[in-house]
Each structure stands twice: as C-alpha cells, then as structure tokens.
VOBA-1610 file (N, C-alpha, C; in pm, whole numbers, padded with zeros to 5 digits, always signed):
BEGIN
Unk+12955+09374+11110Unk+12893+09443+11223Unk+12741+09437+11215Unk+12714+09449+11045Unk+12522+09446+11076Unk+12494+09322+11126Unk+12543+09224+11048Unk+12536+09099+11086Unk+12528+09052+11259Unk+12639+09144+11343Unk+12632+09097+11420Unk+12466+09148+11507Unk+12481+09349+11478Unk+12411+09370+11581Unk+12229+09287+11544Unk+12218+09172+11424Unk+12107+09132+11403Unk+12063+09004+11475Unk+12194+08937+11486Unk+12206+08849+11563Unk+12198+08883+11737Unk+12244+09015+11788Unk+12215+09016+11917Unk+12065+09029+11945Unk+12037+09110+11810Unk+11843+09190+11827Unk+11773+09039+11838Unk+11815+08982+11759Unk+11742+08829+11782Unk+11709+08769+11864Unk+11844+08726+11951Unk+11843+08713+12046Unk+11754+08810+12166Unk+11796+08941+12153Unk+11705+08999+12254Unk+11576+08966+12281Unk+11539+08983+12137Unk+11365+08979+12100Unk+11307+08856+12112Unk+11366+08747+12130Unk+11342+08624+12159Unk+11333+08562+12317Unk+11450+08649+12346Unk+11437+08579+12521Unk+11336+08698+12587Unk+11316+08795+12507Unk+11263+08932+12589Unk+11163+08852+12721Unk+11091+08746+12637Unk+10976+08679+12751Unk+11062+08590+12855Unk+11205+08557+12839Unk+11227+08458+12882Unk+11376+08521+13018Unk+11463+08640+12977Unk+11565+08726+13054Unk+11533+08702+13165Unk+11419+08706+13238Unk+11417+08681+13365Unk+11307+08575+13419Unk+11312+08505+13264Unk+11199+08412+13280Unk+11357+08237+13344Unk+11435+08294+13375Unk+11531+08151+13413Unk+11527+08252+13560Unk+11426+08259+13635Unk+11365+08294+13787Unk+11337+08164+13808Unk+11328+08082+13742Unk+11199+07944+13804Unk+11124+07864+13660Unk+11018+07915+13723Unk+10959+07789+13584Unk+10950+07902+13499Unk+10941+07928+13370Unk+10918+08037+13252Unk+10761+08022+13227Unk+10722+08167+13206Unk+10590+08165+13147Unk+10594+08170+12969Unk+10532+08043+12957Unk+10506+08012+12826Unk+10366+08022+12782Unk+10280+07974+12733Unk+10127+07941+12707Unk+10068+07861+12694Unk+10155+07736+12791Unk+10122+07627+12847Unk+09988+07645+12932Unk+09981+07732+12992Unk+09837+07745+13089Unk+09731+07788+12985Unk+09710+07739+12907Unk+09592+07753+12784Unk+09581+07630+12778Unk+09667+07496+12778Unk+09641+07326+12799Unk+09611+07306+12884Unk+09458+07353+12967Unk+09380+07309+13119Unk+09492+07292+13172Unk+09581+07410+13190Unk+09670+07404+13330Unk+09715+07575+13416Unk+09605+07597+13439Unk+09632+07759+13504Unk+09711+07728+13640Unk+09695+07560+13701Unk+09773+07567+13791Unk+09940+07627+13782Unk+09999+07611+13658Unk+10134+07618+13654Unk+10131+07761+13675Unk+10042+07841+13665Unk+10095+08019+13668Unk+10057+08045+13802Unk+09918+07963+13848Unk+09848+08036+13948Unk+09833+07962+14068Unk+09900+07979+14247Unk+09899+07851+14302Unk+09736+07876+14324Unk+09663+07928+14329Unk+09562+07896+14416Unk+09437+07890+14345Unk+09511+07781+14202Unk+09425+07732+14139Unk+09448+07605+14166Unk+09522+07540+14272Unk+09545+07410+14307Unk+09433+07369+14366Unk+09332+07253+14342Unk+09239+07151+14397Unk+09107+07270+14366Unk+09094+07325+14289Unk+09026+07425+14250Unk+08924+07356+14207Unk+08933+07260+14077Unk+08828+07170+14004Unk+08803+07051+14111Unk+08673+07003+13982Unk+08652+06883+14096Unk+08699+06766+14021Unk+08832+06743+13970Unk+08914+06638+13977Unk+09063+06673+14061Unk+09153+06597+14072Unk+09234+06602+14020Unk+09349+06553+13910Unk+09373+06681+13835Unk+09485+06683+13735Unk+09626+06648+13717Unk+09660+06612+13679Unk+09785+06518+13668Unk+09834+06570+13526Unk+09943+06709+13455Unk+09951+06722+13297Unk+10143+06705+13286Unk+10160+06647+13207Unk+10331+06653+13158Unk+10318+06705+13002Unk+10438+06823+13027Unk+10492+06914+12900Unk+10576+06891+12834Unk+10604+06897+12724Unk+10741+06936+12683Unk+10751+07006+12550Unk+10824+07077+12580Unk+10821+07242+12505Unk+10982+07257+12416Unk+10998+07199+12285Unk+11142+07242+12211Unk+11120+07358+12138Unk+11226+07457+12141Unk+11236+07571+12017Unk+11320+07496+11937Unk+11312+07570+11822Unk+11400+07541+11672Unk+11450+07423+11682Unk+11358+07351+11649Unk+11413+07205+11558Unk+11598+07209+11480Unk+11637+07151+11487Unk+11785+07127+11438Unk+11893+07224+11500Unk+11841+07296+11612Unk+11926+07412+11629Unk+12041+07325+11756Unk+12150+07328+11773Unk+12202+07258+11901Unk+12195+07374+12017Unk+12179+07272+12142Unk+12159+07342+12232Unk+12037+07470+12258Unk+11936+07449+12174Unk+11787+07533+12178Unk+11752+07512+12310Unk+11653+07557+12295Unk+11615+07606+12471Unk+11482+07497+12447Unk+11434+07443+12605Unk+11392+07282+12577Unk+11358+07308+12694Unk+11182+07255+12759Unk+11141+07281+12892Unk+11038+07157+12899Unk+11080+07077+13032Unk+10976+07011+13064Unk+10929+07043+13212Unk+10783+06993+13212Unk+10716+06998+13354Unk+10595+06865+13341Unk+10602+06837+13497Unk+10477+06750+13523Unk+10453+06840+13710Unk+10310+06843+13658Unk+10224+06882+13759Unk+10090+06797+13796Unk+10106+06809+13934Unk+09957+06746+13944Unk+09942+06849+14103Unk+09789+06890+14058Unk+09700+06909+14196Unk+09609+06882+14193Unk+09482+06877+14301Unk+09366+06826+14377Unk+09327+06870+14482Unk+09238+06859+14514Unk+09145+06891+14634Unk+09224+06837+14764Unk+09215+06865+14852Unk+09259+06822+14995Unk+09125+06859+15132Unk+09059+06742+15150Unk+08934+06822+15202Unk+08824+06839+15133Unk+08753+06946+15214Unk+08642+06989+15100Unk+08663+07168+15083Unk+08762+07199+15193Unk+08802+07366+15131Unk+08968+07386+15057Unk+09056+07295+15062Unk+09134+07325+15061Unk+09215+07238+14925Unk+09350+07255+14872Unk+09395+07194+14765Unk+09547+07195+14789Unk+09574+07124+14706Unk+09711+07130+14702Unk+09807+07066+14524Unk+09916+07082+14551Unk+10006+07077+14436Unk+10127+07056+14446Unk+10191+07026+14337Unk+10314+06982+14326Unk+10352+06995+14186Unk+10517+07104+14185Unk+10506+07108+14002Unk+10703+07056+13979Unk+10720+06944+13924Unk+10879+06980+13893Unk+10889+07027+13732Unk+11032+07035+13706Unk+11032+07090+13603Unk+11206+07073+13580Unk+11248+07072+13413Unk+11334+07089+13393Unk+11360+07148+13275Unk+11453+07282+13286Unk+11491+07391+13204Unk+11639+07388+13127Unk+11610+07397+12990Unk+11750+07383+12974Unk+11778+07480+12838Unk+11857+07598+12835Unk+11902+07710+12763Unk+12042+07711+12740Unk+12055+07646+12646Unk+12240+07663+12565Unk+12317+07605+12692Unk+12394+07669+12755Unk+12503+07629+12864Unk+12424+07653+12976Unk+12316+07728+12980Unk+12244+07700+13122Unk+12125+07620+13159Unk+12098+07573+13265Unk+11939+07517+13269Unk+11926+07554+13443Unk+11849+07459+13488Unk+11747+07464+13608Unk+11668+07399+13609Unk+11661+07322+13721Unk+11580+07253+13785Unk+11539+07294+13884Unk+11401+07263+13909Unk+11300+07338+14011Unk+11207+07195+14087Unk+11154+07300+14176Unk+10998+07189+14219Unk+10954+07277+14331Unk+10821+07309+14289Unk+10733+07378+14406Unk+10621+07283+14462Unk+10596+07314+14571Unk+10487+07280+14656Unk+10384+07377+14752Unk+10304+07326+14642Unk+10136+07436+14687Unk+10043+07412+14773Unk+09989+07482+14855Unk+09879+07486+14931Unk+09766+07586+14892Unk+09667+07565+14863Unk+09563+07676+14829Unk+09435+07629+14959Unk+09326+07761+14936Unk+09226+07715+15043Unk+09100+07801+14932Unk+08977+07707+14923Unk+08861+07778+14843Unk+08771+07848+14924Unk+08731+07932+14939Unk+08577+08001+14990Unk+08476+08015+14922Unk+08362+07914+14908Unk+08258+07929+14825Unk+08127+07984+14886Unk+08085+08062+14787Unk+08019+08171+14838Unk+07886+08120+14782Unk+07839+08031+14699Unk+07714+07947+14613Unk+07625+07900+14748Unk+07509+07906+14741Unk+07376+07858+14794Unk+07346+07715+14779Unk+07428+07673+14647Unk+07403+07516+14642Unk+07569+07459+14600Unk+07574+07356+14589Unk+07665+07233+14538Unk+07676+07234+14332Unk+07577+07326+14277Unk+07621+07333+14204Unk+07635+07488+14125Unk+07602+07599+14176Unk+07616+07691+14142Unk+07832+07764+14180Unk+07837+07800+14096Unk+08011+07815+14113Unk+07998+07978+14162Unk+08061+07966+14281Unk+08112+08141+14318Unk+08176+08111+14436Unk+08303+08093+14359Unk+08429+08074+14456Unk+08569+08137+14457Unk+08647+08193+14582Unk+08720+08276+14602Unk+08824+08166+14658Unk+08960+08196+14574Unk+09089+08079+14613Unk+09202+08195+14677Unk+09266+08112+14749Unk+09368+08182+14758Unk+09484+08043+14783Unk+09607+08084+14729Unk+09742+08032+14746Unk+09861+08019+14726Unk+09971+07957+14769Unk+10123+07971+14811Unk+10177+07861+14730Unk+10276+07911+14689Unk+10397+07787+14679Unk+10523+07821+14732Unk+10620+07744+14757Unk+10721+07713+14825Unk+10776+07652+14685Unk+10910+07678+14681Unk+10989+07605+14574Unk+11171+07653+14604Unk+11187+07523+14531Unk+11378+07545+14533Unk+11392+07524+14411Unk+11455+07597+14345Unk+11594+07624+14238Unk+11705+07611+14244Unk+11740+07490+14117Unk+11886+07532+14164Unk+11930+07528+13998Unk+11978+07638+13951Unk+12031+07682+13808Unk+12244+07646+13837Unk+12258+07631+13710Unk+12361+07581+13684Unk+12425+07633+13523Unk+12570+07675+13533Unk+12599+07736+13405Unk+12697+07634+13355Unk+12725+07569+13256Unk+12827+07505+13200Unk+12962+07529+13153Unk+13027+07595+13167Unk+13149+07650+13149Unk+13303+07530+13099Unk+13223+07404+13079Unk+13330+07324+13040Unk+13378+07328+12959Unk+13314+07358+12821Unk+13398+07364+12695Unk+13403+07533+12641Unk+13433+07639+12777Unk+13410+07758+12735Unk+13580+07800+12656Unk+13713+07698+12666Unk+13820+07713+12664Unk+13880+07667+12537Unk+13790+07563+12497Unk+13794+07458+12356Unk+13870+07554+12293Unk+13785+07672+12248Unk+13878+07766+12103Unk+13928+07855+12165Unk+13960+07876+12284Unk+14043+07996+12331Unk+14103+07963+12446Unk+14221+07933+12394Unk+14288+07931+12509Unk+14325+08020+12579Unk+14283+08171+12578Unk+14337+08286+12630Unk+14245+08268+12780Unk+14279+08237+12899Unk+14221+08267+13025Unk+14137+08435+13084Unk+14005+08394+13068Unk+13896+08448+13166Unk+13908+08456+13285Unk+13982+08593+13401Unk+13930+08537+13513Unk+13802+08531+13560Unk+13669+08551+13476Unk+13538+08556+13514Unk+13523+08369+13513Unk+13615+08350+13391Unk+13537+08166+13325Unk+13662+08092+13421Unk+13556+07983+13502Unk+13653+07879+13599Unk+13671+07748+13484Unk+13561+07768+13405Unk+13576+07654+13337Unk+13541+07517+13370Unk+13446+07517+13448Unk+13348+07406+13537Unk+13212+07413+13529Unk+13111+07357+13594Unk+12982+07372+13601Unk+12917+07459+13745Unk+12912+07542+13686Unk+12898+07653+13866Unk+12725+07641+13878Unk+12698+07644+13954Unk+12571+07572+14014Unk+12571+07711+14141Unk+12432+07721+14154Unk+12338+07759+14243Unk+12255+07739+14244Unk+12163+07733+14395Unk+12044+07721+14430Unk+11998+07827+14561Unk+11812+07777+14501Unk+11782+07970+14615Unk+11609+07917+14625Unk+11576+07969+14712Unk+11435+07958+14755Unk+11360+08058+14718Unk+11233+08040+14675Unk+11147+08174+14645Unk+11024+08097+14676Unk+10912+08187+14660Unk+10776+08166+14687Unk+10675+08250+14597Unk+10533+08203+14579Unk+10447+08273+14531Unk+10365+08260+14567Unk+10285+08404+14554Unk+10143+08362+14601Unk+10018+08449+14480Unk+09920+08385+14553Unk+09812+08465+14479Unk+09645+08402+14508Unk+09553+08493+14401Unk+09395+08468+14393Unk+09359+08484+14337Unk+09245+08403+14365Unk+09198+08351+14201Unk+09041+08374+14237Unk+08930+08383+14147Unk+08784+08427+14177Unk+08728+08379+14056Unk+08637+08262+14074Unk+08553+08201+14007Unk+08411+08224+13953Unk+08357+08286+13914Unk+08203+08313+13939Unk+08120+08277+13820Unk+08079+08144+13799Unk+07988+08091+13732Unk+08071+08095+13617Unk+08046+08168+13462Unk+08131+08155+13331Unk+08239+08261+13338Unk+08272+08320+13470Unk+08363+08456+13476Unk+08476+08375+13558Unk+08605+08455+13522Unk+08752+08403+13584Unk+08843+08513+13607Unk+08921+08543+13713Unk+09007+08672+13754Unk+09133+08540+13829Unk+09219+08584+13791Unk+09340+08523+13843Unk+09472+08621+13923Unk+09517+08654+14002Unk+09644+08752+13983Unk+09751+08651+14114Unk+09858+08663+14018Unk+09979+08610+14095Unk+10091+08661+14113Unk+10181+08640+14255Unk+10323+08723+14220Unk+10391+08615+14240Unk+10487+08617+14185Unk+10572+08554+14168Unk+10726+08563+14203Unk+10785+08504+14282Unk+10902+08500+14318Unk+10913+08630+14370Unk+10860+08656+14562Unk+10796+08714+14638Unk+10954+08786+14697Unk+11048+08665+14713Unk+11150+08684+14751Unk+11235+08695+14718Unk+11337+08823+14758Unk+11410+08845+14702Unk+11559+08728+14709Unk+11663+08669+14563Unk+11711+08574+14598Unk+11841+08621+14533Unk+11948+08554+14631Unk+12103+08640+14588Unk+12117+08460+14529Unk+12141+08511+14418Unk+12176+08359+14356Unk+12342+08371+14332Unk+12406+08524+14268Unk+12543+08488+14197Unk+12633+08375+14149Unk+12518+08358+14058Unk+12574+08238+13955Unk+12654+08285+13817Unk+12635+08447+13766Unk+12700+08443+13669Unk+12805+08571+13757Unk+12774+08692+13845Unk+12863+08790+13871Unk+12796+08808+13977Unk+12868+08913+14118Unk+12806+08940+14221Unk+12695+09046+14246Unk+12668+09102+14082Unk+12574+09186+14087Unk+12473+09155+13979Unk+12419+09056+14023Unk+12337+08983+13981Unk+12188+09048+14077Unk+12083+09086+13968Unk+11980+09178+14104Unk+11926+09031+14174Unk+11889+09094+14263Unk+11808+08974+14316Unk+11647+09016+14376Unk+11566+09121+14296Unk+11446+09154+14270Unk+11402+09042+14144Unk+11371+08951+14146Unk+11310+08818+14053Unk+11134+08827+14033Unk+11065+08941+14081Unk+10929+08910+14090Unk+10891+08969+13988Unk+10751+08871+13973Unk+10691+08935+13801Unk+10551+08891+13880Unk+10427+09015+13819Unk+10325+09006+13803Unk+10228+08958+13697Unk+10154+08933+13755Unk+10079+08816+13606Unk+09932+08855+13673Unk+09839+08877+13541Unk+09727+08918+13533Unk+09638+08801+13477Unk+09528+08762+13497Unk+09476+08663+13405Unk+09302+08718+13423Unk+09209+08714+13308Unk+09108+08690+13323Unk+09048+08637+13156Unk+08912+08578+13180Unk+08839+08509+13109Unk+08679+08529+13106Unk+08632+08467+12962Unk+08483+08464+13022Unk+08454+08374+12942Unk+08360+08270+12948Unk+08307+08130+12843Unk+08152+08197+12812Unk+08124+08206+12693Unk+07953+08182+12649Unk+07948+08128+12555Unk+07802+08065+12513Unk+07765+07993+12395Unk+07689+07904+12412Unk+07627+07799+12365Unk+07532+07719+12396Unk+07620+07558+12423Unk+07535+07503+12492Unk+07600+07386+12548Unk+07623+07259+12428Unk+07553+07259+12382Unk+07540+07173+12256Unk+07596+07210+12149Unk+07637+07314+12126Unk+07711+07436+12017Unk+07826+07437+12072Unk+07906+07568+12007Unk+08008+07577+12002Unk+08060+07667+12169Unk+08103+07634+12265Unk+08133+07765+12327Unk+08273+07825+12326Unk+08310+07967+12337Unk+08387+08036+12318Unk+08424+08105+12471Unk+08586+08112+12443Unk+08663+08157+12556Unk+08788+08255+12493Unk+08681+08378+12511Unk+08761+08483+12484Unk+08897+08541+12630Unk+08995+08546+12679Unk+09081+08578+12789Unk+09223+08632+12766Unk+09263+08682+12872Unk+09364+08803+12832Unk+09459+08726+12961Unk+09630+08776+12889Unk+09704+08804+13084Unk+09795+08887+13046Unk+09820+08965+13116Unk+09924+09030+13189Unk+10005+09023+13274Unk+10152+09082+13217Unk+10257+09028+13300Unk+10375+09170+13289Unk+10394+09165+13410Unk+10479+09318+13453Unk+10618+09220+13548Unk+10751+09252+13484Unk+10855+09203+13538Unk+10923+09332+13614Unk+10899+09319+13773Unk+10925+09471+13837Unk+11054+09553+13818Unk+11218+09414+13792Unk+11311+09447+13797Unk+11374+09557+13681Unk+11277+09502+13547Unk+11303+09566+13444Unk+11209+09651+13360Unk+11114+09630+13439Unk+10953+09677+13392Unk+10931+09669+13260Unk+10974+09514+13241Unk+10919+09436+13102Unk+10773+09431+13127Unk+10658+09461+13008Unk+10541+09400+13041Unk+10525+09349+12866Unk+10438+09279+12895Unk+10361+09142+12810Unk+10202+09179+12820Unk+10151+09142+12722Unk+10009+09133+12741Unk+09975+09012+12611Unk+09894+08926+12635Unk+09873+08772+12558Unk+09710+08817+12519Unk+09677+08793+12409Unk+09501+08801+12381Unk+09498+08655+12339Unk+09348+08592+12416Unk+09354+08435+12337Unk+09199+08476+12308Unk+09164+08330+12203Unk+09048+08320+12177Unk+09062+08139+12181Unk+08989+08069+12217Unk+08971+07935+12243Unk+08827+07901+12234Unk+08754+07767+12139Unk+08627+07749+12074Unk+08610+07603+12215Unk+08539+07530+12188Unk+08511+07412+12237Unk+08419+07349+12207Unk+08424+07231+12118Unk+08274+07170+12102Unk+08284+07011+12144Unk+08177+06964+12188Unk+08135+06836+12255Unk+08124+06783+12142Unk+08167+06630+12158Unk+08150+06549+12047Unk+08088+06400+12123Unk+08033+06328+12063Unk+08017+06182+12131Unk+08123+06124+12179Unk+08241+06139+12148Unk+08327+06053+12239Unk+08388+06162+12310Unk+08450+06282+12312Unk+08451+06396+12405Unk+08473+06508+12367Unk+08537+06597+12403Unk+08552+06749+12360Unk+08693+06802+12294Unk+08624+06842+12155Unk+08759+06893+12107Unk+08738+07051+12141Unk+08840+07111+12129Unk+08868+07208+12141Unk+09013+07294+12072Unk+08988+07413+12018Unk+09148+07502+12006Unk+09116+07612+11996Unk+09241+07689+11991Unk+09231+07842+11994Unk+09347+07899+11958Unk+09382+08041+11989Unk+09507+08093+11915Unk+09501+08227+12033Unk+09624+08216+12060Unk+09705+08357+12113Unk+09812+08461+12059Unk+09810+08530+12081Unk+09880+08649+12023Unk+09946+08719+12194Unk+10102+08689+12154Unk+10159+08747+12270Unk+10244+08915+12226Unk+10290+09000+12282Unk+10296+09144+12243Unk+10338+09137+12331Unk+10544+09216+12350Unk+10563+09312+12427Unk+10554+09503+12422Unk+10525+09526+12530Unk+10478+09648+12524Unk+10602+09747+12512Unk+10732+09658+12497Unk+10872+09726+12522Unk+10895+09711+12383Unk+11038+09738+12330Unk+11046+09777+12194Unk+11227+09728+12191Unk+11305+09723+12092Unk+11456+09742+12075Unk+11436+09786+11907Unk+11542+09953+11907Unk+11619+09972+11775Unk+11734+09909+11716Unk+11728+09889+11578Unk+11847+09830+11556Unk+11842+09915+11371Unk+12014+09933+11331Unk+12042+09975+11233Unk+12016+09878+11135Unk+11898+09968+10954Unk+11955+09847+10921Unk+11955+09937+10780Unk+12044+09944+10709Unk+12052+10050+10639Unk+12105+10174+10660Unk+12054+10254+10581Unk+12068+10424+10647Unk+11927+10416+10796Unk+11869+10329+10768Unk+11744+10399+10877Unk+11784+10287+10976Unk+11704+10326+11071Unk+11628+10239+11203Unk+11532+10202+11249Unk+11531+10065+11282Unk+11417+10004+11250Unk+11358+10000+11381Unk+11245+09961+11428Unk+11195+09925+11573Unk+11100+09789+11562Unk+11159+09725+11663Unk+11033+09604+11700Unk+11029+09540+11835Unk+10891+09503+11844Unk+10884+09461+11998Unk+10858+09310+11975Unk+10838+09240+12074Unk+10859+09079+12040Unk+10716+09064+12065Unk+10652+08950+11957Unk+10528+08887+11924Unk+10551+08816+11835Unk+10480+08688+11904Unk+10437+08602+11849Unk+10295+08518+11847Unk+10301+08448+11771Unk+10143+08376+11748Unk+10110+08206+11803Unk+10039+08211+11846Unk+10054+08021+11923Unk+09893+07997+11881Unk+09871+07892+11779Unk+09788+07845+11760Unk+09790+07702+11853Unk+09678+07660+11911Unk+09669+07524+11965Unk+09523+07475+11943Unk+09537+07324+11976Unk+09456+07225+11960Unk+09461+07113+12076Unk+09348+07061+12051Unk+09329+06987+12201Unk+09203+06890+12217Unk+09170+06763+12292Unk+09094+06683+12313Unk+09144+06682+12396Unk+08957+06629+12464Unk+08918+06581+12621Unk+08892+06452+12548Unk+08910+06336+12571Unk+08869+06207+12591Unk+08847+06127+12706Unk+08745+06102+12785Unk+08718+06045+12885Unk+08802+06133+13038Unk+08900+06039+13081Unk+08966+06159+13156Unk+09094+06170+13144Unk+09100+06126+13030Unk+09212+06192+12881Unk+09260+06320+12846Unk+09390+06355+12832Unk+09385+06507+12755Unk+09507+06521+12702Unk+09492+06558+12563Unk+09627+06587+12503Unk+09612+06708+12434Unk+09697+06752+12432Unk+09710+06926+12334Unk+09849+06950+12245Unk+09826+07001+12149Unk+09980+07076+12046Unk+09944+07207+12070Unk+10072+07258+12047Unk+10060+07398+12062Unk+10195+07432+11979Unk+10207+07523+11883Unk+10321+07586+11780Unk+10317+07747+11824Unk+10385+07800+11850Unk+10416+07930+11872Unk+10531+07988+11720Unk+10480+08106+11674Unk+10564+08159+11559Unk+10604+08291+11584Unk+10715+08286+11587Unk+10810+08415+11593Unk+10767+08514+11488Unk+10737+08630+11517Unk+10671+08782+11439Unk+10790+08844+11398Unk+10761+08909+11318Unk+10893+09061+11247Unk+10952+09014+11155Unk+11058+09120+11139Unk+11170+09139+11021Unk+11289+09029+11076Unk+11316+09045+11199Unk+11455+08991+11252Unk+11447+08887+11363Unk+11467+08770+11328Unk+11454+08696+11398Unk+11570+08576+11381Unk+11589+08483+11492Unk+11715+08397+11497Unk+11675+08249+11413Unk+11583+08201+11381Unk+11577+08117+11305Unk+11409+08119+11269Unk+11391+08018+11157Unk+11276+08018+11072Unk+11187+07923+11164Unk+11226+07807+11235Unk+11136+07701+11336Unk+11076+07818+11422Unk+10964+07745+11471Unk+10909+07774+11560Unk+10895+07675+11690Unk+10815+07687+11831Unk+10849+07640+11931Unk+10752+07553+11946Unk+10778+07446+11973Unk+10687+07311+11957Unk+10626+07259+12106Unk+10562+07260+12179Unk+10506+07160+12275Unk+10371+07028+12259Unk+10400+06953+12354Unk+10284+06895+12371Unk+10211+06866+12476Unk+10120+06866+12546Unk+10095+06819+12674Unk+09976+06668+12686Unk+10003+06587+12779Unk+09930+06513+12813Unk+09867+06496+12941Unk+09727+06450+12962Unk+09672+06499+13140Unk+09625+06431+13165Unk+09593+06415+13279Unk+09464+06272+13286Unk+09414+06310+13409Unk+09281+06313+13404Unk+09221+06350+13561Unk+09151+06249+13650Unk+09178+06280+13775Unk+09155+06103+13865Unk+09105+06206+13956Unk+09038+06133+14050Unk+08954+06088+14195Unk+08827+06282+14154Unk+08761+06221+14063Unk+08683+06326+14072Unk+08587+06291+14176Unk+08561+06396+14272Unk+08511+06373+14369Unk+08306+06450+14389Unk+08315+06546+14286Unk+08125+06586+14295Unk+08138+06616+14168Unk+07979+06628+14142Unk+07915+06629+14000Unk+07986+06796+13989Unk+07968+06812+13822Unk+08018+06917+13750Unk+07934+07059+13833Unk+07969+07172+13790Unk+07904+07245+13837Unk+07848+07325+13707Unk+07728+07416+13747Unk+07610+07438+13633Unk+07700+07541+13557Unk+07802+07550+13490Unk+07827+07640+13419Unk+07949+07593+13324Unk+07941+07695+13239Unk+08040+07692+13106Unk+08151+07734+13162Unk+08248+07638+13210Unk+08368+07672+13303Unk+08460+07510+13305Unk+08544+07536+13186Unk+08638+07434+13144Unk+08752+07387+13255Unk+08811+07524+13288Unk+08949+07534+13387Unk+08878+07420+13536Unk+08793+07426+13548Unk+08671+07370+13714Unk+08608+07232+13665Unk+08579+07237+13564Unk+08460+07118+13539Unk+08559+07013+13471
//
C-alpha cells in the first residue's frame, strides 16, 4: 500500500504542471529558447526577423511510453503593423497524445518617435484544432475481465479553442499576459463529465541590464493560474548573455514551484510537497543560427524516476526586415 500511495504521489507531483496541460500545447520552459511566441500569440511578427524554432522535449530516458513533445513554429511580421504565426505540435503521454496546430494573427502599436527606439503595444489571437486520442488497444492483454468504460480501440477526439492576449515592449522592459483556451470545449474522450472549463492564465514579465560589451542579465518571472482547478505555478529565471566574435552565447536557470501542495503517509508521520523543479539551459546565437539544451530536474523526497526531462531546440531567423532596435532586448532584436 505505501508503495502504492508513492507511486500515485509521483505521479501527481509530476503531471501537477501537465493534468490540464493535455488542453493543447503544454507549458514547459521552452519559451526561455527565444520562443515567447509558443505561450504568447501576440508575440507573433513582434521582432524584426522572422523565426522559424523546432523542439523536442523527452522525459526519463529508458522509461517506455514517457511523455515526449514536439513543436515547430514559425512567425513574422506581416506588413509593417501586423504579424502572424503558425505552431504544430505533437504530444504523446503513455496511451494518450494529441496533435494540434494553431494559427495566429497579432497587430503592433508603436508608440517610439523613431525607427529605433522600442515602445510597443501587441495584441493577439490564435485559432487552433485538437484532436487527442486515447489508446485502449492493449488495455485487455492481462485482463480479460470486460470494462464497460474500456471499448478497447483508439477513441479519438477533436475540439476547437482559441487564445488570446498582450504583450508591451518598452525599451529593456517586457509584460506579457495570455489566456488560454478561451473556450469552453466538450471533448468526452475519457467520460461524459469531463469539465470543459480548459483555460489557464499565464503571467510573464522581464527586464535586461548590463553593458553591451559585458555580460547582460535577464532576470523574469511567469505566472500561471489553471481556473478549473486553481492550480497556480510561479517560474523565477535568471538568464546571462555575452557577445562573442562569432555570436552570442548565452544560459540561465529556472526554478518552477507549485503553489499547491499533496500529503502522503510515510511512516507514522505525513509528509507534504509541492512540485518543483530546476531547468538549467544553454544556448548560442550563431549568425541566424540558434540552438539551445535545456535539462529540467525533478525536486523532493518522492518522485517517479531518477532521469530528468531533456529538450533541444533549433531556430533560424530569415527575412529580417529593419535594423535592430537601441536596446538590450533579446526576445525583438
């Protein structure tokens, strides 16, 4: 029995970020690899390139059936106020996954006196379809005793949602806020009371200082409130950056914290823990090059395995269209 209830806490404390993170795309800390587009639409055509980044994100090495996420995104400018995007993605968790793809429209309002001073106000939408799918084929292998819940097939749904949000630029300062999955969506893919309140709030801000030739630093925070269950998250990063002759390296480290908690017996006493973990990353700009690692490590006493969660991303930025703008502002320039 301890055994077991350690194995469920594990589990809990592990998906805690992720329970209602199979809404769509999951928030991971992928948007620390120059990609705030994936959290935020109306950071689409925001910079003055456009970005082009592909992910891919494994937990626990040797584990079968670990949870495994890819995405490729690209947005850009459209115009001279407006942007746009495009993100697919494919999700895949033990017997379930999902496949997605949104399509963004954002619009900028710049509020600067010149072409290179930054003070700009975004706003934007995405549109996207889901369609999640549970595997139920080999749910019968060791039991032959009949489920009428288990058909014993691959049951599939799909559902539309949207997001929106804004974003505010101002020289080395950054404010982001997005909602996410606006609409409410009757998916019943596992039972008919399945909620279909899917929206989560996400907080983001930042600030860059330091000298240009030196080191600069990007201290930034986000927040994230899941309404259905009033899960919240809060992420602290710190990220360095220094210019080199052939281009810019850069890394940093986050610390993610839920603000929620689960007891579990372990002994005569009871223990408490909330889920955190640590994501150190690393990263080069080369020309209009970009690759990043990123390791995330599972925190506490109780946890489901010793690996940690591996990604990598690669980017490349095309049709830059005006000179940089005068400030210490990585996510734009």
């Amino acid at each position: 029995m301890m055994i077991l209830r350690k194995f469920y806490l594990a589990l809990l404390l592990v998906f805690a970020s992720q329970t209602f993170a199979q809404e769509g795309l999951p928030v991971y800390s992928d948007y620390l690899s120059d990609n705030y587009y994936l959290l935020h639409p109306s950071m689409a055509g925001a910079a003055n390139c456009t970005k082009a980044r592909l992910t891919a994100r494994q937990q626990w090495f040797g584990q079968e059936d670990a949870p495994a996420l890819q995405t490729l995104s690209i947005n850009g400018s459209i115009g001279e106020r407006s942007g746009g995007g495009i993100i697919v993605f494919n999700d895949k968790n033990g017997y379930h996954s999902q496949k997605g793809m949104k399509l963004t429209y954002a619009h900028h309002l710049m509020f600067s006196r010149d072409n290179v001073d930054l003070n700009q106000l975004s706003f934007g939408m995405s549109a996207g379809f889901v369609q999640s799918q549970l595997d139920e084929t080999s749910f019968y292998d060791n039991n032959p005793e009949l489920d009428p819940a288990i058909y014993g097939i691959v049951q599939s749904a799909s559902y539309f949602n949207m997001d929106i949000g804004a974003s505010y630029n101002f020289l080395d300062f950054y404010v982001h806020a997005t909602v996410k999955n606006v609409l409410a969506s009757d998916r019943k893919l596992y039972t008919d009371r399945e909620p279909v309140n899917l929206r989560r709030f996400i907080l983001n801000s930042g600030y860059t200082f330091g000298e240009e030739d030196g080191i600069l630093w990007e201290p930034s925070f986000m927040f994230q409130l899941v309404t259905q269950t009033q899960e919240k998250t809060v992420d602290l990063n710190l990220k360095a950056y220094k210019e080199l002759d052939f281009g810019r390296l850069w890394g940093g480290i986050s610390y993610r914290r839920s603000l929620d908690g689960a007891q579990f017996v372990e002994g005569q006493s009871v223990g408490d823990q909330k889920l955190q973990y640590v994501t150190p990353i690393v990263g080069l700009n080369f020309k209009n090059y970009m690759v990043s690692y990123t390791y995330s490590h599972l925190l506490g006493n109780v946890q489901f395995d010793t690996g940690g969660f591996h990604q990598i991303t690669l980017g490349i930025n095309l049709f830059c269209k005006r000179d940089k703008y005068h400030c210490n502002c990585p996510a734009i320039n």
